[in-house]
Each structure stands twice: as structure tokens, then as C-alpha cells.
matplotlib code that plots the C-alpha trace (Angstrom):
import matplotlib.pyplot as plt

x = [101.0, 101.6, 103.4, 103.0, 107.0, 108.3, 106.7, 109.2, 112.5, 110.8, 112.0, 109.7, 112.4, 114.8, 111.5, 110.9, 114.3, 114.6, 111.9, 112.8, 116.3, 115.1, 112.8, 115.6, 117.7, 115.1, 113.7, 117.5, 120.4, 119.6, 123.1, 122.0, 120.0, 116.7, 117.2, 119.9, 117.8, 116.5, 120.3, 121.1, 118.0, 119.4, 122.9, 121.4, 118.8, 121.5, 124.2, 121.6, 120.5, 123.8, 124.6, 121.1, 122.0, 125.8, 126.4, 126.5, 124.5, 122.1, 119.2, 120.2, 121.6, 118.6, 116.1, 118.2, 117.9, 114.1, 113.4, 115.5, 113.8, 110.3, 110.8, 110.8, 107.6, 105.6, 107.3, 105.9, 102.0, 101.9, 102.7, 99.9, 97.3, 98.0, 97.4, 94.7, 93.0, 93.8, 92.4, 89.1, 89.1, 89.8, 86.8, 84.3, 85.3, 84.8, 81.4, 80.5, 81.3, 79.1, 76.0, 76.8, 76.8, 73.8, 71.8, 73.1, 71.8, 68.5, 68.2, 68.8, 66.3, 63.7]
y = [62.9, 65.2, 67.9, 69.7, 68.3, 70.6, 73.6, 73.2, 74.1, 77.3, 80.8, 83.4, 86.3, 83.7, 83.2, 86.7, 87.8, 85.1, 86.0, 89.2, 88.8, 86.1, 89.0, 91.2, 88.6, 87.4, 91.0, 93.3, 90.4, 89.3, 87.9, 85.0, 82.4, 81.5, 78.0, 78.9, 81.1, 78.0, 77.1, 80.5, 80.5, 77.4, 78.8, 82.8, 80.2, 78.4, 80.9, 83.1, 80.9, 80.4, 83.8, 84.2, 80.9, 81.9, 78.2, 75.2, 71.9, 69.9, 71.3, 74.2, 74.0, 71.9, 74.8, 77.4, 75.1, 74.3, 78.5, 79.3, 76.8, 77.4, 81.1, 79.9, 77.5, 80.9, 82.8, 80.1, 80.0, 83.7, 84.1, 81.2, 82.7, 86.3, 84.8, 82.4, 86.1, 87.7, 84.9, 85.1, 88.9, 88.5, 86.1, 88.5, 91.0, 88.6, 87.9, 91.4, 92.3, 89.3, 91.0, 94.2, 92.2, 90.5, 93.8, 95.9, 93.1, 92.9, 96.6, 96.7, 93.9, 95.9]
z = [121.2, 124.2, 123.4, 127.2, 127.8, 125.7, 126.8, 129.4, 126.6, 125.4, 126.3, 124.9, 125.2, 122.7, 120.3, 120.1, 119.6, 116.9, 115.0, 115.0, 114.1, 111.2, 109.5, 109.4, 107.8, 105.4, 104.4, 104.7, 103.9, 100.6, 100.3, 103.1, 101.3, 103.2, 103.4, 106.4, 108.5, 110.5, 111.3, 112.3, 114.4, 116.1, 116.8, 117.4, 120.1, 121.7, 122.2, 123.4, 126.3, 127.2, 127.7, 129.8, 132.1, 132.4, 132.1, 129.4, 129.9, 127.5, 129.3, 128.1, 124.9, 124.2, 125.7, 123.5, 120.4, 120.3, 121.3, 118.4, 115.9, 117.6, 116.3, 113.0, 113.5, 115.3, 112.0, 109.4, 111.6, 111.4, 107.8, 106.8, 108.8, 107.6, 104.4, 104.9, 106.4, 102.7, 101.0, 103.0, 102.6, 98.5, 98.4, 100.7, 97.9, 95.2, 96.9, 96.9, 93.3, 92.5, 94.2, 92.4, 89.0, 89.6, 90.8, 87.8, 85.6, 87.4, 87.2, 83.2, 82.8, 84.3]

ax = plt.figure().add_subplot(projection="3d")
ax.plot(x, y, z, "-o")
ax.set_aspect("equal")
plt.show()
């Protein structure tokens, strides 16, 4: 599946200002329940892009809602790779440990 046609509805300035606005909402507004955050992207994306254009058509609205939802999406990648990295670094240190363990035992023996 090509994905190079949608490209075409992303607006990096909507994305960013998504993401950041969805942080604040998911880190300060505890009284907003995370399951709407991806909604309020979508309406915070399309009312966005209409303000930018000045004008309301699909191409736009469309363009606004796939920048606001793609926020969440870069959000969501970010987050599992930041924790795929912590993982990785818990294990090196794991690893390391391990070594120590096996050295202070060696150095008992003998």
C-alpha cells in the first residue's frame, strides 16, 4: 500500500501544534479523559487549517483532519520508541551486573 498520497494532507505546523497541545491535555487536564484526546486533535486539526486557508472545502477539512490525527500517530511512535530505548538500556544494565556477578564469583573461587 502506498501511502505517498497522503503525504499530500499533512501540515507539519498542525502536527506540531497538536502534539503539543495533546501533552498538555494528557499531562495538566486530568479532568479530560484520554480516550477524547484523538477527537479533540481532529477538531483542534480541522479548525486549525481553516483558520490558516481562510476558506472551507474537503481538501481542507480533510488536510486539517488527518494533521490533527497524525499528531497523535507521531505522539504514539515517539512514546514506543522512547520506551523500546529504556528497555534496551535496562537490559545493557542487566547485562553488566551479570559480568560483575560472574567476576566477583570467579575472584572468590580463586
Amino acid at each position: 500500500m502506498d501511502l505517498s498520497q497522503y503525504t499530500q494532507y499533512m501540515v507539519p505546523l498542525i502536527i506540531v501544534f497538536c502534539i503539543c497541545i495533546g501533552y498538555v491535555i494528557k499531562t495538566s487536564l486530568d479532568f479530560i479523559k484520554n480516550k477524547y484526546i484523538p477527537l479533540i486533535m481532529l477538531a483542534i486539526g480541522i479548525t486549525l487549517n481553516i483558520i490558516i486557508n481562510h476558506d472551507v472545502t474537503l481538501e481542507i477539512v480533510v488536510a486539517g483532519a488527518m494533521s490533527g490525527l497524525a499528531s497523535i500517530g507521531a505522539h504514539q511512535t515517539c512514546k514506543c520508541l522512547n520506551h523500546q530505548k529504556k528497555n534496551d538500556d535496562e537490559n545493557k544494565s542487566d547485562d553488566k551486573i551479570d559480568e560483575l556477578k560472574k567476576q566477583i564469583d570467579e575472584d572468590r573461587k580463586n
